[in-house]
C-alpha positions as CSV (number, residue, x, y, z in Angstrom):
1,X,59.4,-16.6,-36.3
2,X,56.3,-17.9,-35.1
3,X,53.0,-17.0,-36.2
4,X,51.9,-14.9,-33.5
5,X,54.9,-13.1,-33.5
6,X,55.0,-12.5,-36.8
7,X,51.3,-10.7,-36.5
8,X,52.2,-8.5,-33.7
9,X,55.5,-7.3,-35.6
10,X,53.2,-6.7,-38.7
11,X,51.0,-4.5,-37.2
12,X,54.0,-2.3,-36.1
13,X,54.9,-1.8,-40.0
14,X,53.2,0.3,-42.0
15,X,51.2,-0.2,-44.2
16,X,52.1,-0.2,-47.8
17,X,50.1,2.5,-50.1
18,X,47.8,-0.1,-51.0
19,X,47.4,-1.6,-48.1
20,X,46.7,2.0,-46.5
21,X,44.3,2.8,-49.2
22,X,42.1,-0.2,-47.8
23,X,42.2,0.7,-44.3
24,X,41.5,4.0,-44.9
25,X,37.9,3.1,-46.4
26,X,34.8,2.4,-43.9
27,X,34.8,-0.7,-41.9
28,X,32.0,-2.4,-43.9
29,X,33.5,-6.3,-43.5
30,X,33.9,-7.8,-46.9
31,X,31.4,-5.5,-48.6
32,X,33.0,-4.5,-51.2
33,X,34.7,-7.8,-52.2
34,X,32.2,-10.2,-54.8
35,X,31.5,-12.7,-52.7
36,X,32.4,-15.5,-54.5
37,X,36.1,-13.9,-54.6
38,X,35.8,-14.3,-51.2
39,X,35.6,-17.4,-50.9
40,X,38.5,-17.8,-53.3
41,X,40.0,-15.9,-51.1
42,X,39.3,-18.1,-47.9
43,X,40.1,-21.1,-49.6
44,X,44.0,-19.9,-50.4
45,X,46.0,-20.4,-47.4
46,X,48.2,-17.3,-48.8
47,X,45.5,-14.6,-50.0
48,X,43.7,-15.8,-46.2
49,X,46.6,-15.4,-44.0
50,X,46.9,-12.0,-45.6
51,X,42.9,-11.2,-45.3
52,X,43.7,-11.8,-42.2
53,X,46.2,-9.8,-40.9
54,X,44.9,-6.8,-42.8
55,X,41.5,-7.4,-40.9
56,X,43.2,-7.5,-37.4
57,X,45.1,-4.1,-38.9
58,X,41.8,-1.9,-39.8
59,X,40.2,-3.5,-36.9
60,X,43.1,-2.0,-34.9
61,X,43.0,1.0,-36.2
62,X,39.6,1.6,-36.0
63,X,39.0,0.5,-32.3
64,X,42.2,2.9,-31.5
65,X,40.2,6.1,-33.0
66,X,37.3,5.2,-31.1
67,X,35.9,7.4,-27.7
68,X,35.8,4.1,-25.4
69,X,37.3,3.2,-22.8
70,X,41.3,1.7,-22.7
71,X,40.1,-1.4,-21.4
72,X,36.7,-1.8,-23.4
73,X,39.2,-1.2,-27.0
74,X,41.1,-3.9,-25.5
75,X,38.6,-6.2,-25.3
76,X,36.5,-5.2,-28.4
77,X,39.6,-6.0,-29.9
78,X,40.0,-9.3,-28.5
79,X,37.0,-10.7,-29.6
80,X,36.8,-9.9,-32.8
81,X,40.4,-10.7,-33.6
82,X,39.7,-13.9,-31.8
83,X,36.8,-14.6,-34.1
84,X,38.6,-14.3,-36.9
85,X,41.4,-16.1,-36.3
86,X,39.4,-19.1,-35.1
87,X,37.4,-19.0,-38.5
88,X,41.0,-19.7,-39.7
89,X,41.8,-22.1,-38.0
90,X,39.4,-24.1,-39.0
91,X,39.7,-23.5,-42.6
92,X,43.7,-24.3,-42.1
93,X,42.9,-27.5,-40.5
94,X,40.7,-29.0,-43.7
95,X,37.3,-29.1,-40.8
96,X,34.8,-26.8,-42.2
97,X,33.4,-27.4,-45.8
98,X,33.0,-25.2,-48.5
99,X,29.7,-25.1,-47.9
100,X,30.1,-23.6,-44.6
101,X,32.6,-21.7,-46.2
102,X,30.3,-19.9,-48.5
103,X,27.6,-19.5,-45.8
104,X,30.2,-17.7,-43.4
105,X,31.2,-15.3,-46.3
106,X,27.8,-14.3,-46.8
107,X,26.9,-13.9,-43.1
108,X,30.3,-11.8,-42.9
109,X,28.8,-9.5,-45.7
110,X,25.6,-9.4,-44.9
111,X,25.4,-6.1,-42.5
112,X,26.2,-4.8,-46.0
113,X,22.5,-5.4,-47.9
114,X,20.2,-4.3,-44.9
115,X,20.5,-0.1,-45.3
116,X,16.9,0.5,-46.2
117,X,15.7,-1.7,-43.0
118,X,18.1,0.2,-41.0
119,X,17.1,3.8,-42.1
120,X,13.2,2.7,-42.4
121,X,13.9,0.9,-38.6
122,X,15.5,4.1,-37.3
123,X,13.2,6.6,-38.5
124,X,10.2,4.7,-36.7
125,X,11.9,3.7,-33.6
126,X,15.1,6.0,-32.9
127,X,17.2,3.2,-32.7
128,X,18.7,0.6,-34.8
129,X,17.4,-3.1,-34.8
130,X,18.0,-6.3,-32.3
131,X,20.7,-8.1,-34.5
132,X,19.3,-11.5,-33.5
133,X,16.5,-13.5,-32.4
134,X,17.0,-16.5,-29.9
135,X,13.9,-19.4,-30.1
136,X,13.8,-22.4,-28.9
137,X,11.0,-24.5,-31.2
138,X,10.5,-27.2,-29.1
139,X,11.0,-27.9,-25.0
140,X,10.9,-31.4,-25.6
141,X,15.0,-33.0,-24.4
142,X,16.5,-36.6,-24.2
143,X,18.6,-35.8,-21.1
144,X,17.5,-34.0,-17.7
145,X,20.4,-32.3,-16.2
146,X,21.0,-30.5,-12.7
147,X,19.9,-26.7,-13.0
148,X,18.9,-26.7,-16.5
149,X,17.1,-23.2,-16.9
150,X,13.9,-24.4,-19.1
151,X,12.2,-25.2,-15.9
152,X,10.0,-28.7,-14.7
153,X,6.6,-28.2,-16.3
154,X,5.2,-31.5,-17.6
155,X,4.3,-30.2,-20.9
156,X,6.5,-30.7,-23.9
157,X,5.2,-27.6,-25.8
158,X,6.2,-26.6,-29.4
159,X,6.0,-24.3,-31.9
160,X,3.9,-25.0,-35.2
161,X,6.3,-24.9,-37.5
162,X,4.0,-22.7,-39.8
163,X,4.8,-20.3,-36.9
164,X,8.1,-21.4,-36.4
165,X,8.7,-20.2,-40.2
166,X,7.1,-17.4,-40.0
167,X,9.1,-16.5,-37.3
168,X,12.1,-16.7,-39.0
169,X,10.6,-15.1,-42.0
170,X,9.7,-11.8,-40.1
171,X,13.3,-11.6,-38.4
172,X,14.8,-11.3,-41.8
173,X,12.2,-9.2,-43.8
174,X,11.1,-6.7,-40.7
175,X,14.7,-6.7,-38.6
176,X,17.0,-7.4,-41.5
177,X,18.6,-10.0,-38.9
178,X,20.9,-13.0,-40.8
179,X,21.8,-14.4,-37.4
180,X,19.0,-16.9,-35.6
181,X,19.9,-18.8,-32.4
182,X,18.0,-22.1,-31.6
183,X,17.7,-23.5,-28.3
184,X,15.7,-25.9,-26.7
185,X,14.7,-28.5,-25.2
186,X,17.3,-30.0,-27.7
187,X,16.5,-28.7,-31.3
188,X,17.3,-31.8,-32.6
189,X,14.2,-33.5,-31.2
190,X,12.1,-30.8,-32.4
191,X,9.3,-31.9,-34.8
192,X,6.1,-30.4,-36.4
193,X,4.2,-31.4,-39.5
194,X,6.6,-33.5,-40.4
195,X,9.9,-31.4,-40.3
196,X,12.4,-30.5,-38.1
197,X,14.8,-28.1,-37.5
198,X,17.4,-28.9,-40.2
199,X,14.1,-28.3,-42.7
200,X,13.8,-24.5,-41.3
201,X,17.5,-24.3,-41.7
202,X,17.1,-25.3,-45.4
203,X,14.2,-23.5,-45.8
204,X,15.8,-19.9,-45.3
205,X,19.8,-19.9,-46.9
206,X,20.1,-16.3,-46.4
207,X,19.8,-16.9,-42.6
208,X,23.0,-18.1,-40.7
209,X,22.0,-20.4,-37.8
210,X,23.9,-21.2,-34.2
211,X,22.3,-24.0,-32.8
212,X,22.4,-24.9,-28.7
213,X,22.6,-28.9,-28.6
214,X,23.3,-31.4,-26.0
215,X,25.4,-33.5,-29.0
216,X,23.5,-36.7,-28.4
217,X,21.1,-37.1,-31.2
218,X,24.1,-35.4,-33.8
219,X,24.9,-38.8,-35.9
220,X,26.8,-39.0,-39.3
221,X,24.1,-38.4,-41.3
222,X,22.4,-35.2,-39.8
223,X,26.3,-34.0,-39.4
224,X,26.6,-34.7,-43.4
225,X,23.2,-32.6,-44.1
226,X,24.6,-29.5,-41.8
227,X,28.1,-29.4,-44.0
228,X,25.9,-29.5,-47.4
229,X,23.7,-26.7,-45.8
230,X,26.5,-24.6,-44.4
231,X,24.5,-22.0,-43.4
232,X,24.4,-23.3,-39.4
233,X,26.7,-23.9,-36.8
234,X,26.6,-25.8,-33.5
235,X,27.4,-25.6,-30.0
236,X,27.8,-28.4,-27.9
237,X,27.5,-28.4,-24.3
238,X,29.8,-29.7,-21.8
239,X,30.5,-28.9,-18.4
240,X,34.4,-29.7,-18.3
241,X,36.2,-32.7,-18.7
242,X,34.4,-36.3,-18.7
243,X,33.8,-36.6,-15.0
244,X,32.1,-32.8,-14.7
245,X,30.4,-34.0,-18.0
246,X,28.6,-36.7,-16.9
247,X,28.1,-35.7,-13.7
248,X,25.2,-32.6,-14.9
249,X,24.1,-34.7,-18.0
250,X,24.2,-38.2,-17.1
251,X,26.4,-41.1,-17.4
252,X,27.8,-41.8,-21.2
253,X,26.8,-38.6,-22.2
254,X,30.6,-37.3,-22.6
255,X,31.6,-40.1,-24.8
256,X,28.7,-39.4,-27.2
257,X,29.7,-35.9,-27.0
258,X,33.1,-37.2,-28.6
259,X,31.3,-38.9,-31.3
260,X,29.2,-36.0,-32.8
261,X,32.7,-34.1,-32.9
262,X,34.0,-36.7,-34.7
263,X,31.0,-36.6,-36.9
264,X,30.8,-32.6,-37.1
265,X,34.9,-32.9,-38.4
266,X,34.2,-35.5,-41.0
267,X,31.4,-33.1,-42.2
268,X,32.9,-29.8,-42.2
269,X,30.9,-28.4,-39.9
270,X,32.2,-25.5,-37.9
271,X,31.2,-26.2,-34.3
272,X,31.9,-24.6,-30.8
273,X,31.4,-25.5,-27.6
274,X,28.5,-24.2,-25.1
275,X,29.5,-23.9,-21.2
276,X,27.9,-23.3,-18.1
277,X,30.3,-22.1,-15.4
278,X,29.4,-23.3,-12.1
279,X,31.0,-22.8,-8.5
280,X,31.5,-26.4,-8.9
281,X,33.1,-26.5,-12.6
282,X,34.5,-22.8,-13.3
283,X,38.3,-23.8,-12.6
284,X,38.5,-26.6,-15.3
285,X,36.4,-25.0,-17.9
286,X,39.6,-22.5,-18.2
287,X,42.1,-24.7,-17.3
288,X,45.0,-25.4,-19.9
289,X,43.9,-28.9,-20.0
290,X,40.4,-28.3,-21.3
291,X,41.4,-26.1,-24.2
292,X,44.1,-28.5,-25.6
293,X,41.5,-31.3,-25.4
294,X,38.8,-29.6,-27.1
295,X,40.4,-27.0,-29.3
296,X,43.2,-29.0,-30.5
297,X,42.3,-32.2,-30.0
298,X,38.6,-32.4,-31.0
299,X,38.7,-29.5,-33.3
300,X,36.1,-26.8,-31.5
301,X,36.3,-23.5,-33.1
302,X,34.9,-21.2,-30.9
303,X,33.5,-21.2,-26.9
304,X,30.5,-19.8,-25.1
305,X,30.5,-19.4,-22.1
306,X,27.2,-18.2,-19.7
307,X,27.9,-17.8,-15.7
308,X,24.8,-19.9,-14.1
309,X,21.8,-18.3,-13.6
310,X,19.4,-19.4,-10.4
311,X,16.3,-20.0,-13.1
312,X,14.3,-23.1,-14.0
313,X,15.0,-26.8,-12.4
314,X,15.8,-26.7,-8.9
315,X,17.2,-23.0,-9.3
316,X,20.0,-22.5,-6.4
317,X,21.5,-19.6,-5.6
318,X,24.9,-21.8,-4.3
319,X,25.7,-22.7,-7.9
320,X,26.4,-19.6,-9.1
321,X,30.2,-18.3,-9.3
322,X,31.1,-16.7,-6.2
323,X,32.2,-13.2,-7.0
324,X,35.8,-14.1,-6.7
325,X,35.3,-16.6,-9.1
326,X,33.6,-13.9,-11.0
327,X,36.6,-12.1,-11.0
328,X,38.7,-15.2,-12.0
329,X,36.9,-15.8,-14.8
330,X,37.1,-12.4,-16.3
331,X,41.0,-12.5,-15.8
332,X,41.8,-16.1,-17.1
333,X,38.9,-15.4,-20.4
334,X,41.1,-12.5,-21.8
335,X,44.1,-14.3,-21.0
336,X,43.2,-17.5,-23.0
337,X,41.6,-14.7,-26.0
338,X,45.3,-12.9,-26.3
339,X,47.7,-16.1,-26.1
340,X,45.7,-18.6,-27.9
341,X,44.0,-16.1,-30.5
342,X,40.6,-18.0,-30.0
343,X,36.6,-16.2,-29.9
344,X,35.1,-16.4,-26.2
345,X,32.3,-14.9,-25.1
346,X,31.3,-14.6,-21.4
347,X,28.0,-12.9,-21.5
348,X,29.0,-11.4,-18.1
349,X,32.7,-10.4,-18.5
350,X,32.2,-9.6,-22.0
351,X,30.0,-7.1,-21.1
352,X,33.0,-4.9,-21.9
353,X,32.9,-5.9,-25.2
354,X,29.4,-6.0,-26.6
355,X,28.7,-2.5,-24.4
356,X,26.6,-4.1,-21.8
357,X,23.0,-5.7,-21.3
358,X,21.2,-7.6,-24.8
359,X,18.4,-8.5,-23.5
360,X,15.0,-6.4,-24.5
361,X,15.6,-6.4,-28.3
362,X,18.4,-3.6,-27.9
363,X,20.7,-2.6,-30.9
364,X,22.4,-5.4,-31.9
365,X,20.7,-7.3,-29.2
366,X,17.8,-9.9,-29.5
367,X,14.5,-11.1,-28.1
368,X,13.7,-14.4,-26.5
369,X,10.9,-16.6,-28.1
370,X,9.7,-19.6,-26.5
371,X,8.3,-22.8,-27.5
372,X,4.4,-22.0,-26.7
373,X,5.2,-18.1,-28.1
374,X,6.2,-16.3,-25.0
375,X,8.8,-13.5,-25.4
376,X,11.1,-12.8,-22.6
377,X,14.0,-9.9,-23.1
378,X,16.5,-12.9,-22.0
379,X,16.8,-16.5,-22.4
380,X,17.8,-15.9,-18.3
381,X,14.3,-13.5,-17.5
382,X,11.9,-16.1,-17.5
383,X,9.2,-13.5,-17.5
384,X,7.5,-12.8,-21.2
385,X,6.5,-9.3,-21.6
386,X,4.3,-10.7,-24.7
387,X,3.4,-13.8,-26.8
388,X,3.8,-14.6,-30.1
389,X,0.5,-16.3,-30.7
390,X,-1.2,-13.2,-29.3
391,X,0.5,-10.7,-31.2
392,X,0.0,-13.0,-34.8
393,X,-3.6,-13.4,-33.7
394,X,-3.9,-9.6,-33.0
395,X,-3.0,-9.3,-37.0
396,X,0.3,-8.1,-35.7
397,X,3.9,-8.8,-36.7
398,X,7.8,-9.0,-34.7
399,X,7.8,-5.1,-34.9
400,X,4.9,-5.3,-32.1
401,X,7.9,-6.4,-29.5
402,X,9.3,-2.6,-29.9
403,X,6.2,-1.2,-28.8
404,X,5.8,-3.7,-25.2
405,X,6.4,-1.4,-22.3
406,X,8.5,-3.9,-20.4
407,X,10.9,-4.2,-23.1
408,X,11.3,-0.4,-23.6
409,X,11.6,-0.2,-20.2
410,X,14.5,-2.3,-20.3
411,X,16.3,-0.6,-23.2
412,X,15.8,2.8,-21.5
413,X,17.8,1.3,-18.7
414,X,20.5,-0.3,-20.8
415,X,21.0,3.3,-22.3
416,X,21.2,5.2,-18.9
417,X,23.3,2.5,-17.4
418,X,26.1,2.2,-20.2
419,X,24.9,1.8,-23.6
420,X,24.7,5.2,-24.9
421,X,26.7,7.2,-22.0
422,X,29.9,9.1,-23.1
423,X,32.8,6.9,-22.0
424,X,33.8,8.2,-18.8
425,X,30.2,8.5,-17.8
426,X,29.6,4.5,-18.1
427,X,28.7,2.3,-15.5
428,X,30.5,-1.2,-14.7
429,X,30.5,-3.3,-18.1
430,X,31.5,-5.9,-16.1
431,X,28.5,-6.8,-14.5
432,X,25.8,-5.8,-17.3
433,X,23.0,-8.2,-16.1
434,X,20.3,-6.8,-15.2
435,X,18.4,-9.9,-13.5
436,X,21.4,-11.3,-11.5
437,X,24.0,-7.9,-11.2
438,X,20.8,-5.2,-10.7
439,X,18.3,-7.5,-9.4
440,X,16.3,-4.5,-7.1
441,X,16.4,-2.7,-10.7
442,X,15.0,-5.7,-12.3
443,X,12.2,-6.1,-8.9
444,X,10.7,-2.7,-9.8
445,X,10.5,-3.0,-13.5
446,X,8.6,-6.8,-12.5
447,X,6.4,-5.0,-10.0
448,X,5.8,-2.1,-12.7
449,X,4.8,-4.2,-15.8
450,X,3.8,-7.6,-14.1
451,X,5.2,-9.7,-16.8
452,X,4.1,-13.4,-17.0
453,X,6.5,-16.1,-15.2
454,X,7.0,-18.4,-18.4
455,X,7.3,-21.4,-15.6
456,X,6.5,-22.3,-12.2
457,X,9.7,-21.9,-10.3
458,X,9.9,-18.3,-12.2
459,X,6.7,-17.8,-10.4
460,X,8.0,-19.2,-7.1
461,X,11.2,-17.1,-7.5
462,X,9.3,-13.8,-7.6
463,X,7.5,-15.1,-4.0
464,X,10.6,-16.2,-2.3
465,X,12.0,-13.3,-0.1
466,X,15.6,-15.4,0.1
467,X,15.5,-15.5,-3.5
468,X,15.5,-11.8,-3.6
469,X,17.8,-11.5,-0.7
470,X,20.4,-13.4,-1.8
471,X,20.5,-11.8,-5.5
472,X,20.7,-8.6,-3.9
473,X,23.0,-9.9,-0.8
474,X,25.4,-11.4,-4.3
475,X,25.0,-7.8,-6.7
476,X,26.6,-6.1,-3.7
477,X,29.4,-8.6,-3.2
478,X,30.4,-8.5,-7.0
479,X,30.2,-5.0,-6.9
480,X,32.6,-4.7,-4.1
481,X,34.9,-6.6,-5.6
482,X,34.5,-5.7,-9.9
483,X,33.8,-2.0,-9.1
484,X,37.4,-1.2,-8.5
485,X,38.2,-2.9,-11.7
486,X,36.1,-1.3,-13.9
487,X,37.5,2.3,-12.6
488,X,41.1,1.2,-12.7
489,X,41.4,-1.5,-15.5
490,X,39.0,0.0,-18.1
491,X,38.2,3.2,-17.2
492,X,42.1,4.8,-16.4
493,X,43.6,1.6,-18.7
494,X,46.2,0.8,-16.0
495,X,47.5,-2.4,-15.8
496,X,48.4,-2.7,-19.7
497,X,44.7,-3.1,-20.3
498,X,45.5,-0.7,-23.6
499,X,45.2,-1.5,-27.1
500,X,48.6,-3.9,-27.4
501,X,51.1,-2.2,-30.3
């Protein structure tokens, strides 16, 4: 019996009396388990394979109990079963140290540590935290592809690393976050007083890193220095096969790609892989092809995937998906999650999963903070509603980004859209955006709070009346098309979009 059969049978047994005894307590991942018996327990390929299956049982269980929609379970379930199993893949195949081990353990466990932030956090705000914070340090890149969404401006700001730390620091102590993304520019040409990002990596072990990277600059020995850190992770972006590859990045860019995997294996690094779905590229990035080359050929653990936006260098509206494309996507993303038991994460079509919209500093969403300390609800809203600098010089801290109007704003809408309706009452998950799928809700909340364009063709996109146009012309197209599929697919659970057995 295969292995995938053999899961599916064993969550129609039931569970032995011990085995009950463990589901029946609260879903708090790994909490109760010593950590370092964890990671005994990773390391055995027997004790894991069981971890595992009991995890994809209480995870099961639990989503079944829960008010949500059919298809929102479904795909709740997806994801998270799909991250675990990839986490075990990787451990299977001999590619992620122990290291990297240890510092996935402790990120796993760490939700578990943070209950007087959460309490303290609630009590002040009626809410619970933003689980993350995304910053890119530096704007400075080696390559200069089509569309990229940092924007033209000449100057290659950064962020003092004294702020850059402090940063960090604040996310950890004020948020209790343990998840930092790092964009760009490309982090790995970031540099200030003398260190760089694999220094602010070291500098805070508590704090699990994902790191956006073109790949380029990712040689032996900074892939040897990630695996004895463990505590960070990389994406590396491609745009489909070699051809698609170089095509947006530049000649030769794919085969270096190829290298840093190479390097990233040899290291035990887990890595993933970064997309950008285009109307140009959306086909192959799903395509069976694609997956066996980069999942089982070159090792990538985990996939994500963002729908283009029309921001930054030459922004155009005709490189975005067209909504039957959108539709596509959404089908042939939970297709590949169920049969190939991998973690992919759409931030459009998984809306369904992560209960809509992140942007704003929402419960476990995040803010945006740029490379000269403006703070945008969305690495896609190029429009800061504040500025790091500003707040720090203001003898103020993170905690001041709850209090901007623009961001509240934002959150209030999340919560009357989706995020905290009873299940029935929710709007279309599908298309959560609130920039690209709401854009005349996004047009009053700009003309309201007047938020700062962050570049100059964010500022010539807010003057261009066939910029508007055509994001509202495209909201109402998806709609037409995804509307239907939230009612029928999620909402009523037809088409076997119910929890599987």
């Amino acid at each position: 019996m295969n292995q995938k059969a053999s899961l599916k049978n064993s969550r129609l047994q039931p569970l032995t009396s011990a085995s009950k005894k463990l589901a029946d307590r609260p879903l708090r991942p790994l909490g109760w388990i010593p950590e370092e018996t964890v990671v005994k327990i990773a390391k055995s390929d027997i004790l894991r394979e069981n971890l595992v299956r009991l995890t994809d049982r209480l995870v099961y269980r639990v989503l079944k109990k829960s008010s949500n929609p059919p298809g929102v379970k479904r795909d709740e379930w997806l994801t998270i079963r799909g991250l675990v199993h990839s986490f075990n893949r990787a451990i299977k195949a001999g590619t992620i140290s122990d290291d990297s081990i240890r510092a996935l353990v402790h990120l796993a466990r760490a939700r578990t540590d943070w209950t007087g932030i959460l309490e303290s956090f609630k009590e002040e705000y009626c809410d619970a935290p933003p689980g993350f914070l995304v910053v890119s340090p530096g704007r400075e890149c080696n390559l200069d592809c089509k569309g990229c969404y940092d924007g033209t401006e000449e100057a290659h700001g950064k962020l003092s690393y004294d702020v850059f730390s402090r940063i960090l620091r604040e996310a950890k102590d004020l948020y209790g976050m343990s998840f930092i993304v790092i964009s760009g520019g490309e982090p790995f040409v970031y540099k200030s007083d003398g260190k760089g990002i694999l220094d602010a990596i070291e500098e805070y072990p508590d704090l699990y890193f994902l790191i956006y990277t073109n790949g380029t600059l990712i040689t032996k020995e900074v892939s040897q220095r990630m695996g004895k850190l463990g505590n960070v992770t990389v994406a590396v972006s491609v745009e489909g096969l070699a051809q698609k590859t170089d095509q947006r990045r530049g000649k030769g860019v794919f085969d270096w790609v190829v290298k840093a995997f190479k390097n990233l294996r040899d290291a035990g690094v887990f890595f993933g892989l970064s997309l950008t779905a285009t109307r140009e590229n959306c086909e192959e990035i799903v395509s069976d092809e694609f997956f066996d080359f980069y999942l089982n050929t070159q090792g990538a653990s985990y996939v994500w995937l963002f729908q283009y936006m029309p921001i930054g260098t030459n922004y155009d509206l005709d490189l975005m998906v067209t909504p039957e494309q959108h539709a596509q996507l959404r089908k042939r993303m939970w297709e590949i999650m169920k049969d190939r038991e991998i973690f992919m994460l759409d931030f459009w079509n998984s809306g369904t999963a992560v209960h809509g919209c992140l942007s704003g500093g929402r419960q476990g969403g995040y803010f945006y903070i740029t490379w000269n300390g403006d703070v945008t609800p969305c690495v896609f809203v190029p429009y800061a509603g504040a500025n790091i600098y500003g707040i720090y010089e203001s003898g103020g801290n993170l905690l001041d980004l709850m209090e901007v109007d623009f961001f509240e704003e934002i959150r209030n809408w999340q919560k009357d859209y989706a995020y905290k309706k009873r299940a029935q009452e929710r709007k279309n998950l599908i298309l959560p955006c609130l920039i690209r799928d709401h854009f005349d809700v996004f047009d009053e909340l700009v003309e309201k709070y007047d938020p700062k364009p962050i570049n100059s063709e964010a500022k010539r996109a807010l003057e261009d009346p066939s910029y508007a146009q055509g994001l509202l012309s495209y909201e109402k197209e998806c709609h037409k098309i995804l509307d239907p599929v939230w009612e029928d697919q999620y909402l009523k659970g037809n088409k076997g979009t119910n929890l599987l057995p």
